[in-house]
VEXFI-490779 format. One line per field, with one value per atom (N, C-alpha, C, O): chain; residue in one letter; z, x negated, y. Coordinates in steps of 0.001 Angstrom, whole numbers, plus 500000, padded with zeros to 6 digits. Layout:
BEGIN
cadena: [A	...];
residuo: [A	...];
z: [Z	...];
x: [X	...];
y: [Y	...];
END
This chain:
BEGIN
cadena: [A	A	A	A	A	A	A	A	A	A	A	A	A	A	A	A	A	A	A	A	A	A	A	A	A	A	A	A	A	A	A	A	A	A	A	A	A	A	A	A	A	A	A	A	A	A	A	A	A	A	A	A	A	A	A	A	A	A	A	A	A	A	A	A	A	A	A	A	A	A	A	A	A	A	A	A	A	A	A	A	A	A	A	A	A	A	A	A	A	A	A	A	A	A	A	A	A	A	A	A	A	A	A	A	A	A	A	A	A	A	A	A	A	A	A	A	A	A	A	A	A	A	A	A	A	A	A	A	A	A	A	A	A	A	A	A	A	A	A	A	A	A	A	A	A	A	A	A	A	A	A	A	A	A	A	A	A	A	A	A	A	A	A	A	A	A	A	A	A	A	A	A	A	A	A	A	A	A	A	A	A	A	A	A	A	A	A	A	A	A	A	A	A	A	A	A	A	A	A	A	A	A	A	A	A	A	A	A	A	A	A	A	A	A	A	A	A	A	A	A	A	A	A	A	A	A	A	A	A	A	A	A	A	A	A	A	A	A	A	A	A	A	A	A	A	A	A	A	A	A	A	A	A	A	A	A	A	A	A	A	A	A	A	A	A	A	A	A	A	A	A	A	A	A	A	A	A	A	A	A	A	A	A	A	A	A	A	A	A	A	A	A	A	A	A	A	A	A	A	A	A	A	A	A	A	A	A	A	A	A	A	A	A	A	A	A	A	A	A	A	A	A	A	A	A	A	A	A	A	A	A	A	A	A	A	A	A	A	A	A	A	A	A	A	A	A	A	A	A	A	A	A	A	A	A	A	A	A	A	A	A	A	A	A	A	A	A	A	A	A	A	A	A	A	A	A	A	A	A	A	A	A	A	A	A	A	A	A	A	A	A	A	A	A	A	A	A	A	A	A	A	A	A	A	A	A	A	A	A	A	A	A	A	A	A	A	A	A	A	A	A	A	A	A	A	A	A	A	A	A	A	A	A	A	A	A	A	A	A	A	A	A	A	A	A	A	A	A	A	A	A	A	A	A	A	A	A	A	A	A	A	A	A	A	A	A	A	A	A	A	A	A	A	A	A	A	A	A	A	A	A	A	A	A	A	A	A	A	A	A	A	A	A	A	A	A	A	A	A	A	A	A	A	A	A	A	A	A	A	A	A	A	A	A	A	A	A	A	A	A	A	A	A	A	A	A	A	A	A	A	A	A	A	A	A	A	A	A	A	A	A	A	A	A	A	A	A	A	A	A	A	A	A	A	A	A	A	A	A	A	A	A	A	A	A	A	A	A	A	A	A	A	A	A	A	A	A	A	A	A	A	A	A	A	A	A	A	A	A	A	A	A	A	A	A	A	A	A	A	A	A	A	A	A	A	A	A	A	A	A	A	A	A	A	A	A	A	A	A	A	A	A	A	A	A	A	A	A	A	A	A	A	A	A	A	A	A	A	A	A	A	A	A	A	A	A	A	A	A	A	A	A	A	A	A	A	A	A	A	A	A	A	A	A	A	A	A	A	A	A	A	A	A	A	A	A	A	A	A	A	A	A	A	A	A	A	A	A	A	A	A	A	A	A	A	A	A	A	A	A	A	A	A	A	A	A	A	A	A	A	A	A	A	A	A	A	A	A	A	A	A	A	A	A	A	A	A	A	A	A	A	A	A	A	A	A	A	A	A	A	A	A	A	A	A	A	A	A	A	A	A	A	A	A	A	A	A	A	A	A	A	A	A	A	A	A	A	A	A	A	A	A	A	A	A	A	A	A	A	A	A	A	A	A	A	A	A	A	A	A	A	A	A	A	A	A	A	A	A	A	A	A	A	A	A	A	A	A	A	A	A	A	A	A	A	A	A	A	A	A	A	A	A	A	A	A	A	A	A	A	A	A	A	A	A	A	A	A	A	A	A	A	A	A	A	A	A	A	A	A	A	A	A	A	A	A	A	A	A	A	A	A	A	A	A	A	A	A	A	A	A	A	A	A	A	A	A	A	A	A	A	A	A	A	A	A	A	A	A	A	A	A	A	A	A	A	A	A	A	A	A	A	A	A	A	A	A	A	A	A	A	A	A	A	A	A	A	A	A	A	A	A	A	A	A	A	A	A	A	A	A	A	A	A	A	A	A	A	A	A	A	A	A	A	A	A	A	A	A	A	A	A	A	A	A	A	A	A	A	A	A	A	A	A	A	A	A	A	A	A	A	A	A	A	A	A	A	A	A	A	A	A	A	A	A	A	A	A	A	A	A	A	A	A	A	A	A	A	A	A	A	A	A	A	A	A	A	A	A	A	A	A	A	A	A	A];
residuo: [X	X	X	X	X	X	X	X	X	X	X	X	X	X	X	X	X	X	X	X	X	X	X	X	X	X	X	X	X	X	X	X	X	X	X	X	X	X	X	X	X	X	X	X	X	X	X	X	X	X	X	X	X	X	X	X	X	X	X	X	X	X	X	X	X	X	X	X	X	X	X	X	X	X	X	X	X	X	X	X	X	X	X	X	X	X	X	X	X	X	X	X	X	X	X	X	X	X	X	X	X	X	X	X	X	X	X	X	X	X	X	X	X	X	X	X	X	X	X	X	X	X	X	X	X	X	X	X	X	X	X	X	X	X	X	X	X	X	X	X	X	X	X	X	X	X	X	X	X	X	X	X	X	X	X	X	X	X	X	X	X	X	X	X	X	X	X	X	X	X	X	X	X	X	X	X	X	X	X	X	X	X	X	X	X	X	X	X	X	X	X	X	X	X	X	X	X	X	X	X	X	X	X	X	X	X	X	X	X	X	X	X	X	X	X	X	X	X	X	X	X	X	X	X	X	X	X	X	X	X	X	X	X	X	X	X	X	X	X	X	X	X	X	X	X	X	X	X	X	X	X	X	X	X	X	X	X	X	X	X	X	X	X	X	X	X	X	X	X	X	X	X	X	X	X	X	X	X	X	X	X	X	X	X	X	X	X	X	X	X	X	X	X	X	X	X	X	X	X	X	X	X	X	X	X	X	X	X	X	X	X	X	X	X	X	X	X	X	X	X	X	X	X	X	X	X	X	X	X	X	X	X	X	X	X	X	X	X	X	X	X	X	X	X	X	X	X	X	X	X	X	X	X	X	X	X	X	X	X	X	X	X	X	X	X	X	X	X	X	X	X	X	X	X	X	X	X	X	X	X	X	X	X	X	X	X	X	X	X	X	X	X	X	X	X	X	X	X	X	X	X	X	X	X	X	X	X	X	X	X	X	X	X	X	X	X	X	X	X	X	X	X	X	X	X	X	X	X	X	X	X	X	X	X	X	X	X	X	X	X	X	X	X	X	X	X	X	X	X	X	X	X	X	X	X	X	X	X	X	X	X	X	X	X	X	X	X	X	X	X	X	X	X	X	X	X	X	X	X	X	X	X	X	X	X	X	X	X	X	X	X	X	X	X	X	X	X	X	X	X	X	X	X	X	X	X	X	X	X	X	X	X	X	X	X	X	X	X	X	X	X	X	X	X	X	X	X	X	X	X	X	X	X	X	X	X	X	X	X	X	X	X	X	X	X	X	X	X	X	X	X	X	X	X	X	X	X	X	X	X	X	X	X	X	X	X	X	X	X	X	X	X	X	X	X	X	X	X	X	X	X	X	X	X	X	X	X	X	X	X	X	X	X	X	X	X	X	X	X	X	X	X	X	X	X	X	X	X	X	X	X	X	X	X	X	X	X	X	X	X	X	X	X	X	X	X	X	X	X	X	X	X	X	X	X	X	X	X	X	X	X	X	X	X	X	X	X	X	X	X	X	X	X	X	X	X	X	X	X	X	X	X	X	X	X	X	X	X	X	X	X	X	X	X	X	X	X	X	X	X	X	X	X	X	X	X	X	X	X	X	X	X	X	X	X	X	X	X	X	X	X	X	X	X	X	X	X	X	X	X	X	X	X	X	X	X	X	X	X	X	X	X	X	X	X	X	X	X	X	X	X	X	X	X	X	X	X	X	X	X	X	X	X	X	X	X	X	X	X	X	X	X	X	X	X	X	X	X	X	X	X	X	X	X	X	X	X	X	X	X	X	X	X	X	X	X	X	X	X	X	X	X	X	X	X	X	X	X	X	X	X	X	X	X	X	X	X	X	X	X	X	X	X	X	X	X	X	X	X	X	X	X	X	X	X	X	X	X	X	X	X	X	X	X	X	X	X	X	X	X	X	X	X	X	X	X	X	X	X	X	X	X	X	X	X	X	X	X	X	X	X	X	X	X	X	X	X	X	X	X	X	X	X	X	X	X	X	X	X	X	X	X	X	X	X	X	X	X	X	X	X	X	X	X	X	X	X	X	X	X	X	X	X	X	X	X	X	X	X	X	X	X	X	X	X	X	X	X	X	X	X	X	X	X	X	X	X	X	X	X	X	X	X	X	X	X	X	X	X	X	X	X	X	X	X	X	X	X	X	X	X	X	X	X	X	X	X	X	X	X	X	X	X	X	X	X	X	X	X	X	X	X	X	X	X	X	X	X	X	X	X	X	X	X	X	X	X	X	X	X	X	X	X	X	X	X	X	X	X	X	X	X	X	X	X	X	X	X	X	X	X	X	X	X	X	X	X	X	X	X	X	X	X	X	X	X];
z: [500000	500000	500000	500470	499363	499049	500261	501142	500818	501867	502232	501701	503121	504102	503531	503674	502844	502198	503305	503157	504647	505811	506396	506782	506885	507615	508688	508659	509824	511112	511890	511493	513169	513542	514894	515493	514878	515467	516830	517516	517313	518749	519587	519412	520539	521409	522069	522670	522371	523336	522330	522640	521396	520539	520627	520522	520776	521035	519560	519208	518838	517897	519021	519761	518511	518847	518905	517838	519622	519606	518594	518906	517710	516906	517525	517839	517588	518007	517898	517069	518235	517887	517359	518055	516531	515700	516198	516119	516778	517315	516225	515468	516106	514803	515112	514272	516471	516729	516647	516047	517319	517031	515620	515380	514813	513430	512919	512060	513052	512503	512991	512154	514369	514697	513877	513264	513606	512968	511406	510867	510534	509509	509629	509283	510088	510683	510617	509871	511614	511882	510361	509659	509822	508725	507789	507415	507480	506554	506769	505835	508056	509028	508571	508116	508811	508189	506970	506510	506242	504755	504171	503106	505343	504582	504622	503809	505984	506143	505426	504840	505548	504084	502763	502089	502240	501137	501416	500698	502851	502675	502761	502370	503559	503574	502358	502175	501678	499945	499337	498793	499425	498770	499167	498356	501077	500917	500125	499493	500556	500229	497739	497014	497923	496255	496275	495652	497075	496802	496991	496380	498115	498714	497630	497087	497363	496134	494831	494294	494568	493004	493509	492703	494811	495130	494791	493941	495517	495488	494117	493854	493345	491697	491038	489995	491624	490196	490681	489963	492156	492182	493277	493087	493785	494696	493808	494102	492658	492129	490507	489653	490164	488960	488808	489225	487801	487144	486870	486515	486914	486982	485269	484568	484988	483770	483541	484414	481603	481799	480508	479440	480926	479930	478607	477497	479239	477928	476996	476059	477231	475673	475096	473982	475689	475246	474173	474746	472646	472378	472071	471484	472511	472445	470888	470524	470228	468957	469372	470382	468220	468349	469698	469913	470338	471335	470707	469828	471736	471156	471703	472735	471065	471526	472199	472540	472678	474333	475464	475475	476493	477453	476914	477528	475886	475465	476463	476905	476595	477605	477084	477961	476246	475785	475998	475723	476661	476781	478358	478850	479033	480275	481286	480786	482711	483372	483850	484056	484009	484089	484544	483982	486097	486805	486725	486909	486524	486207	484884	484367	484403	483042	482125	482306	481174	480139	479862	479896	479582	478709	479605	479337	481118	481915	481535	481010	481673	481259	482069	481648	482979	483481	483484	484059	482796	482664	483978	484025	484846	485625	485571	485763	485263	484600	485990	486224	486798	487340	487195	487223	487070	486819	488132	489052	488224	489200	489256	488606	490626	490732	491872	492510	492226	493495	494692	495734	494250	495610	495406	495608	495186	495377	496725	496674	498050	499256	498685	498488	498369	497737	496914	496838	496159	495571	496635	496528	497361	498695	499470	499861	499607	500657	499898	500347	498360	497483	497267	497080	497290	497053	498264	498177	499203	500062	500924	501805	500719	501433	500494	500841	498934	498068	497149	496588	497091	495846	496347	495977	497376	498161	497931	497760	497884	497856	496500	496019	495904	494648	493539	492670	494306	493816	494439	493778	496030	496485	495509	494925	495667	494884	493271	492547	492683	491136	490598	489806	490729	490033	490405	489508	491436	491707	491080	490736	491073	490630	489204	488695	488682	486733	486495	485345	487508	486654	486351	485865	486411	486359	485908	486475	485178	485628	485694	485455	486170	486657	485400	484646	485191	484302	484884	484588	485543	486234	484966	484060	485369	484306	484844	485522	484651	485434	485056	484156	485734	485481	486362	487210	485965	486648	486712	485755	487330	487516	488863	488977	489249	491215	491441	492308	490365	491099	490062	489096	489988	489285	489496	488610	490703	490954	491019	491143	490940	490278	489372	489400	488151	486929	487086	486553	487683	487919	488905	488733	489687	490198	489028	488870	488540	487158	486826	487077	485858	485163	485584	484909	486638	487422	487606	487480	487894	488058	486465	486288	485438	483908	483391	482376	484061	484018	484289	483621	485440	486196	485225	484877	484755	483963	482856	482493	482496	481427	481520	480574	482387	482971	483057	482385	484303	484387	485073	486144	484298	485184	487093	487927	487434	488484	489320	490498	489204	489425	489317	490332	488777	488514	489883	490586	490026	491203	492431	493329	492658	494000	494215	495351	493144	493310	493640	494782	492868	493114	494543	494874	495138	496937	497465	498045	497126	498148	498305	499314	496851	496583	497634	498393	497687	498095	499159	499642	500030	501499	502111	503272	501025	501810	500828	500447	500491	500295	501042	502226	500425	501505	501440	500881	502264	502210	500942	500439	500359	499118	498792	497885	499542	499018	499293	499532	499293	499593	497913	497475	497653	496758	496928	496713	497341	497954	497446	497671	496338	495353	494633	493426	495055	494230	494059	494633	493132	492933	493536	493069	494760	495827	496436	496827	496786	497453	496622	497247	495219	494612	494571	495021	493894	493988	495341	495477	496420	497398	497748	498152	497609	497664	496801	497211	495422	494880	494765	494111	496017	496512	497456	497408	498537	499572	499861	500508	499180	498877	497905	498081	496884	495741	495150	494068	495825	495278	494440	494282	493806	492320	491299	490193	491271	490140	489924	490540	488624	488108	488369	487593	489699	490203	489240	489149	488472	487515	486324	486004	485588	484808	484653	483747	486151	486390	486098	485337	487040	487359	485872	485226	485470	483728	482653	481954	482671	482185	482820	481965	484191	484473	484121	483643	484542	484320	483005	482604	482155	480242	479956	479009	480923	480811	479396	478512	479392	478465	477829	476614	478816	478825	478843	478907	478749	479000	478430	478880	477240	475833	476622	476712	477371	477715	478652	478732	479603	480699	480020	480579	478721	478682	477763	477753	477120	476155	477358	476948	478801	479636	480084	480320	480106	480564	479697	480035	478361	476882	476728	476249	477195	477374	478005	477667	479284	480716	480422	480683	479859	478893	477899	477915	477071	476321	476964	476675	477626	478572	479462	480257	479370	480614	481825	482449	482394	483481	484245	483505	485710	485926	487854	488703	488022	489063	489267	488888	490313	490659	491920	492650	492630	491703	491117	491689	489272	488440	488121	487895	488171	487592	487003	487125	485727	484514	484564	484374	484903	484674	483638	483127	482615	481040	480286	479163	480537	480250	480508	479902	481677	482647	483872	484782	484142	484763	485672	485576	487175	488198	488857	488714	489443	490194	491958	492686	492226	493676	494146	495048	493628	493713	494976	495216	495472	496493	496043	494946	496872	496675	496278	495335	497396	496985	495504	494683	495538	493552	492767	491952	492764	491404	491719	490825	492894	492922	492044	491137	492790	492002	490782	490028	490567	489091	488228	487012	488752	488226	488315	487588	489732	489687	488594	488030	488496	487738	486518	485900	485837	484418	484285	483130	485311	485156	484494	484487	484017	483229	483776	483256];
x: [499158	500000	499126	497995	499894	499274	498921	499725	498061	498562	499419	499321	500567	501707	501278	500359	502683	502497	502970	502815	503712	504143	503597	502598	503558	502458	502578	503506	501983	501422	502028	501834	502872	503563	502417	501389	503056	501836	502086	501360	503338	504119	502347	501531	502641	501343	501423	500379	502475	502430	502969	503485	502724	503051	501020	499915	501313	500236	500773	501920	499324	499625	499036	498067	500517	500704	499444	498929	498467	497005	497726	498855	497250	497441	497138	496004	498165	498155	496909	496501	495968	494999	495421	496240	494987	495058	494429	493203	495174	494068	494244	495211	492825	492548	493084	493545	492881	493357	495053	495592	495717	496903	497508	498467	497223	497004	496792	497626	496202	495504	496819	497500	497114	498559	499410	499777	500091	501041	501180	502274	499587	499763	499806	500907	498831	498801	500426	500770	501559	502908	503221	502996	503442	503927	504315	505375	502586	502305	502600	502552	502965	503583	505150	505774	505601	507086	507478	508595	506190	506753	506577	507041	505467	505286	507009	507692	507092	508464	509744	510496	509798	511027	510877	511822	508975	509054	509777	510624	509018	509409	510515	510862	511175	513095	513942	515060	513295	513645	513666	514667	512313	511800	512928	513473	512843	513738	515339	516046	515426	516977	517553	518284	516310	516026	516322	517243	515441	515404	516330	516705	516856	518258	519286	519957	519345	520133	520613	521685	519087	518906	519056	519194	518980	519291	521012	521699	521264	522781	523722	524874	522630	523526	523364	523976	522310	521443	521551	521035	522318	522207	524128	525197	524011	525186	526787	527883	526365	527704	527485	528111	526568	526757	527957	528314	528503	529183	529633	528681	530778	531070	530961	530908	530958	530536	532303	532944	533047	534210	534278	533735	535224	535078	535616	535253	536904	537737	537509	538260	536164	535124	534243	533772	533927	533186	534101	535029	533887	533841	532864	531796	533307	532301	532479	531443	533123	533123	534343	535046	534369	534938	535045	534044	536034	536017	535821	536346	534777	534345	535889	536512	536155	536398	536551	537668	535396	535006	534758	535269	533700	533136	531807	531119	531687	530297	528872	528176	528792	527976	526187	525418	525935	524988	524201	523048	525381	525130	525215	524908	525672	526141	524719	523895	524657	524136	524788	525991	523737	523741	522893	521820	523373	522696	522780	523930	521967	522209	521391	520561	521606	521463	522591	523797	521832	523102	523489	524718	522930	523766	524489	524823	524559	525316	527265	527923	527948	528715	530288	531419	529728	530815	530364	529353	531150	531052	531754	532984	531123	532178	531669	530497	532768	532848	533771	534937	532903	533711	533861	532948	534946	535353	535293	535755	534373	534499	533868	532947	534917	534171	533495	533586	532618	531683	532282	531695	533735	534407	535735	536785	535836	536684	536429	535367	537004	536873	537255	536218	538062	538150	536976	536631	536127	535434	533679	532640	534300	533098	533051	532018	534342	534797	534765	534554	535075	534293	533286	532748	532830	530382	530417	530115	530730	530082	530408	529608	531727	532331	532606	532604	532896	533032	531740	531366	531071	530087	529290	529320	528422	527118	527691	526669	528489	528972	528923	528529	529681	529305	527889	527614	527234	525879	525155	524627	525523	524816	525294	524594	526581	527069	527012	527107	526865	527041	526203	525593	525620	525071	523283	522478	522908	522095	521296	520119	522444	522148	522300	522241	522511	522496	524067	524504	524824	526133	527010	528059	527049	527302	526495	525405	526716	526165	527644	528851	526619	527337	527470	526500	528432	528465	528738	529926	528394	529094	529265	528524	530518	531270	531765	532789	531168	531830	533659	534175	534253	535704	535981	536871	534839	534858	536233	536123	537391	538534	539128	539946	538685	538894	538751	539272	537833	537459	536643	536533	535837	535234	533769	533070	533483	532414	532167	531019	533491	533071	532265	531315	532553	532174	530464	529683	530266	528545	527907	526771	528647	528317	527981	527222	528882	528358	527576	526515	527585	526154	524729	523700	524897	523960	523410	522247	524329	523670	522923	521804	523888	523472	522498	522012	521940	521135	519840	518807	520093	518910	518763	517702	520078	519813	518746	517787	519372	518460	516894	516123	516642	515246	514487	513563	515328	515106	516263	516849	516364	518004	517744	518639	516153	516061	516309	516413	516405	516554	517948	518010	519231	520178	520808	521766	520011	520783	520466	521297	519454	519292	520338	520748	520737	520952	522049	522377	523192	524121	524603	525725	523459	523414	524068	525153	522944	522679	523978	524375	524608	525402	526485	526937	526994	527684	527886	529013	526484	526511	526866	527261	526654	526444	527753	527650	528901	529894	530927	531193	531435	531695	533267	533796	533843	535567	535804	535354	537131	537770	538173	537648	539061	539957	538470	538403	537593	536532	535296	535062	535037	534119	532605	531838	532206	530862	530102	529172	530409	529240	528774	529003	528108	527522	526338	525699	525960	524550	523207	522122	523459	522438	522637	521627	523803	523674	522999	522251	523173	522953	521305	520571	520767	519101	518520	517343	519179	518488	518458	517397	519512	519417	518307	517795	518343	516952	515867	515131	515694	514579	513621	512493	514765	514385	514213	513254	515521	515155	514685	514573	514399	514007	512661	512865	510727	510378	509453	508284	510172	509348	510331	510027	511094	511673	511138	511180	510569	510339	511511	512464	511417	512408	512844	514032	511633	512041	512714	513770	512381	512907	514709	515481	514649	515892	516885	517811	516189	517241	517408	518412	516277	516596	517853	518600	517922	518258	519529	520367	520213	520870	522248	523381	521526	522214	522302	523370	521403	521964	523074	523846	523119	524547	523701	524449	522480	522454	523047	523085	523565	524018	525659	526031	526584	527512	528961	530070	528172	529061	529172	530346	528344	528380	529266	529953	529374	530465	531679	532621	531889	533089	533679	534855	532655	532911	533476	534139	533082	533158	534960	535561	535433	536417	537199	538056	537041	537861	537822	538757	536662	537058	538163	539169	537669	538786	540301	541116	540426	542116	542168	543279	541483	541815	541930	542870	541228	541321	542610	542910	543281	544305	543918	544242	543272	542547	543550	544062	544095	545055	544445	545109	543437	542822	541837	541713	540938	539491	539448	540267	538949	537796	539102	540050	538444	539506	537972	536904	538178	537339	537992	539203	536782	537264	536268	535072	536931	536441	536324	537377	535274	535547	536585	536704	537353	537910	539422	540327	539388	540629	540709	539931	541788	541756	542226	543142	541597	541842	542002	541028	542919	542820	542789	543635	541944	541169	541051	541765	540354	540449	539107	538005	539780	539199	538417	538616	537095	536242	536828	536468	537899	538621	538840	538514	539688	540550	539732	539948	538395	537228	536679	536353	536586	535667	537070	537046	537874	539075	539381	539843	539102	538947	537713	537795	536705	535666	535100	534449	535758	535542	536406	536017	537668	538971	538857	539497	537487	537366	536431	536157	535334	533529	533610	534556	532702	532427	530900	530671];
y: [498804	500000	501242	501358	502171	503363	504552	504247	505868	506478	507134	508241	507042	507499	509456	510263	509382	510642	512007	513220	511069	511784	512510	511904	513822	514485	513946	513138	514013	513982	515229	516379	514890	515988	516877	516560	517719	518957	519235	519955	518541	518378	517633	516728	518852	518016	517281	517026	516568	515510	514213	513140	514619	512904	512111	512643	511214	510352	509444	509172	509092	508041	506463	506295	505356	504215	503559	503894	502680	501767	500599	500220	500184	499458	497643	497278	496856	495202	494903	495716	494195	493724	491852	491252	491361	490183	489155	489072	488231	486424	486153	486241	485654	484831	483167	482394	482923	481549	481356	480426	482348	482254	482496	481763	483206	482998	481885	481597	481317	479733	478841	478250	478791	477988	478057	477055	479647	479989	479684	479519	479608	478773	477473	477046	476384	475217	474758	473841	475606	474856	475523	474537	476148	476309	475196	474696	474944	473773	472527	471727	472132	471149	471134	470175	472429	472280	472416	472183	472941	472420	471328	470921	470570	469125	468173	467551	468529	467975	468257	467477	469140	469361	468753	468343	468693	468160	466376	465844	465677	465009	464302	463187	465473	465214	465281	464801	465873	466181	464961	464494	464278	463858	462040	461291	461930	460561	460660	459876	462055	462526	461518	460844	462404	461685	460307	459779	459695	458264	457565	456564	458227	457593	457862	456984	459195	459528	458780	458503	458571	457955	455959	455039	455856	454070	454244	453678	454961	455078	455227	454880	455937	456437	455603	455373	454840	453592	452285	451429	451743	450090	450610	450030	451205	451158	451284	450807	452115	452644	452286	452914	451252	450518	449562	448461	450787	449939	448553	447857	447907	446494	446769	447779	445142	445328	444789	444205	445309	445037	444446	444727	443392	442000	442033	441642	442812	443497	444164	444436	444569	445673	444466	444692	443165	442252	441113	440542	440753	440201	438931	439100	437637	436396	435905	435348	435928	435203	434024	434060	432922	432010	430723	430040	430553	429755	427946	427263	427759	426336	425031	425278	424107	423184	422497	422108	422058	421681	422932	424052	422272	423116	423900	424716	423522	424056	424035	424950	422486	422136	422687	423081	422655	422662	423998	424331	424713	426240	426580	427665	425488	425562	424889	424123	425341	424665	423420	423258	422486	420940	420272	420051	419656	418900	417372	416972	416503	414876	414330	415078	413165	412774	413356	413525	413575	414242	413004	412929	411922	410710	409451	408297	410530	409822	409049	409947	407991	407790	409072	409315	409426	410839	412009	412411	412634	414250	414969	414989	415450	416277	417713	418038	418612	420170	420659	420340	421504	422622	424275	425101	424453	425954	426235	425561	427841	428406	429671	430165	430275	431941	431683	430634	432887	432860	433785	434076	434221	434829	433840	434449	432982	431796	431249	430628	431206	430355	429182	428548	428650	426757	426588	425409	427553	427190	426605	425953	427270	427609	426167	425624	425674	424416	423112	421985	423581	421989	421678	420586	423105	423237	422315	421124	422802	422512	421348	421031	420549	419486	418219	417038	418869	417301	417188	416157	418539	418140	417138	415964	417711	417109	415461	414795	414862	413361	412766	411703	414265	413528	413081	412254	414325	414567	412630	411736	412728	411781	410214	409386	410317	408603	408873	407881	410128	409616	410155	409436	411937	412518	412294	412547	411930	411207	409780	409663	408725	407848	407436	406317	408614	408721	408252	408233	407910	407436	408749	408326	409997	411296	412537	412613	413357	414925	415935	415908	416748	417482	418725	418790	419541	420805	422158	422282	423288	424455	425607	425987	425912	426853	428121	428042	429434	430403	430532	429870	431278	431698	432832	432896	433997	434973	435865	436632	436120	435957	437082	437995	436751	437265	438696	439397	439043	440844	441347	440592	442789	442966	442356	441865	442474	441505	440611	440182	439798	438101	438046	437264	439076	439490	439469	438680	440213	440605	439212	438769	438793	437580	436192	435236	436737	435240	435617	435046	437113	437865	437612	437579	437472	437025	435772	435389	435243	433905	433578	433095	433992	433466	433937	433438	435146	435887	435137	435188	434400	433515	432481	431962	432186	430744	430791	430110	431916	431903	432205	432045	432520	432827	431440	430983	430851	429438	428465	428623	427629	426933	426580	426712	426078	426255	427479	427137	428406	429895	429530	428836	429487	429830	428786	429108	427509	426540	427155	427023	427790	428069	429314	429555	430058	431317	430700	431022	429515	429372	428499	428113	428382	427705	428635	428583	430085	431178	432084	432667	432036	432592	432197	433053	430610	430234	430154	430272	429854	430086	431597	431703	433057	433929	434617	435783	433830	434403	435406	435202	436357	437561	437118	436158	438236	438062	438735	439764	437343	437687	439181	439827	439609	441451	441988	443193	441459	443136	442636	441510	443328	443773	443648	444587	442391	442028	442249	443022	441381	441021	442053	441971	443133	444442	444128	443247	444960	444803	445061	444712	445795	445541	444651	444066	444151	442840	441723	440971	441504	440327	440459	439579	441836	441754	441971	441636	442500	442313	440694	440218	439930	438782	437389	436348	438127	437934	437785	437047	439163	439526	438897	438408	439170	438296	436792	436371	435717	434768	433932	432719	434501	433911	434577	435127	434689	435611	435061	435414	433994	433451	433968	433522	434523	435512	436997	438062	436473	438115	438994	439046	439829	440434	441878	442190	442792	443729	443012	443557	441938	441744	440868	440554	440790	440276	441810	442089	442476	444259	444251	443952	444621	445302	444493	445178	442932	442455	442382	442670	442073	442224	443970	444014	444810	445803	445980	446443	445720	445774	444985	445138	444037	443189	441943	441525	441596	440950	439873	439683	439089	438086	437470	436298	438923	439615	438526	438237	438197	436981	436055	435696	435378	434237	434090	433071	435241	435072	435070	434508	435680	436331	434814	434451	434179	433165	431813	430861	431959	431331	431251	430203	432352	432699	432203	431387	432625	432346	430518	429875	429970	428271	427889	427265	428534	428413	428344	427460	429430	429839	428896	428365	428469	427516	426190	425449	425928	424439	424641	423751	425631	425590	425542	424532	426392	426567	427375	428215	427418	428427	428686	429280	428217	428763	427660	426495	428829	428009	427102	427660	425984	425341	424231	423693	424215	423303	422438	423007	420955	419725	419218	419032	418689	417792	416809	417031	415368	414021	414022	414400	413705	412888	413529	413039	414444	415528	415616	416191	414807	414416	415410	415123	416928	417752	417311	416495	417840	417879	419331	420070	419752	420688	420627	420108	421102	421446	419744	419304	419139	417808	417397	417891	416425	415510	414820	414298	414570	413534	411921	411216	411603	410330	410073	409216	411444	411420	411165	410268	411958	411533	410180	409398	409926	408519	407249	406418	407676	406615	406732	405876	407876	407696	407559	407733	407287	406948	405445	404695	405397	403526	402566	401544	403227	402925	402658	401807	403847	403727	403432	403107	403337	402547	401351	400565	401279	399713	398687	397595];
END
């Protein structure tokens, strides 16, 4: 600043003010906390972002919607060849289950008739097994299959475990579980032999998108009218008992 163009008054009893004298140490504090609180804002900014951009980019992605997806022509059969499949393929029983992953019956046959069947048939080569999504239930059934098919295609081992994990850590039906932080955090944590970026990427492009939807379009053609539906040899069962398939498999064994 330039000099105080003010005169100086001529009153004799005005005294000019002694001017503050300056700590250099307290100075030094006063920048010191400064830079202290601007680090912090940057870095309140900075989680605020992250949190932000988790939230815009895995919390509020989009369900993917089936009704903009065309699959092409519906096959004939189950279109096993395209499907995951546990057993000998050239086993003499085919067993095909339709199912969603927020299905509770679907939850109580994984887990109370399969394990039997796996042990007496699909085990001992007289069976395999076929799993068929019929994503159905919610919008996140939708992304729940995507997912899993997602894995499949990566590697079908990947796609069975996912479909354990899935099953064990199934949420309540009316609620909307299956989002997509839940499914890759689930990825994450238990599965960390999956190329976990190339799952995200592929997943959210919806690459695999036909296949679910070509899944559904079987389902309707097979007369599928809820989950879990099994097909013996291509003999439908609905929500069927361990008893029912074994009797009918002993019935028609040779």
């Amino acid at each position: 600043m330039g000099e105080s163009k003010r005169k100086k008054s001529n009153h004799s009893g005005s005294q000019p003010k002694p001017s503050k004298s300056v700590n250099p140490l307290s100075q030094r504090k006063r920048v010191f906390t400064g830079i202290i609180l601007g680090l912090l804002v940057i870095a309140a900014i900075t989680t605020l972002f992250v949190l932000n951009n988790k939230s815009g980019g895995e919390e509020s992605m989009k369900y993917p919607d089936l009704n903009q997806v065309q699959a092409g022509e519906v096959p004939e059969d189950f279109d096993v060849e395209n499907q995951p499949v546990l057993g000998d393929s050239s086993a003499p029983f085919q067993i095909v289950e339709f199912s969603d992953y927020k299905c509770p019956y679907c939850k109580i046959w994984t887990e109370e008739v399969f394990p039997r069947l796996k042990t007496e048939y699909i085990d001992t080569g007289k069976a395999n097994f076929v799993y068929v999504d019929m994503a159905f239930l919610g919008p996140d059934s939708i992304l729940a299959a995507l997912a899993g098919e997602t894995l499949y295609q990566m590697d079908p081992a990947y796609f069975w475990k996912y479909h354990e994990l899935m099953t064990e850590r199934q949420g309540d039906e009316s609620k909307e579980w299956a989002t997509y932080s839940f499914i890759t955090d689930l990825v994450e944590q238990e599965m960390p032999e999956v190329p976990l970026e190339q799952f995200k990427e592929d997943l959210k492009s919806e690459k695999y998108i036909k296949n679910i939807k070509r899944d559904l379009d079987i389902a309707n053609k097979q007369g599928v009218q809820g989950t879990p539906t099994v097909f013996v040899n291509g003999v439908k069962f609905e929500d069927p008992t361990f008893e029912e398939i074994q009797a009918y498999i002993e019935k028609n064994g040779k």
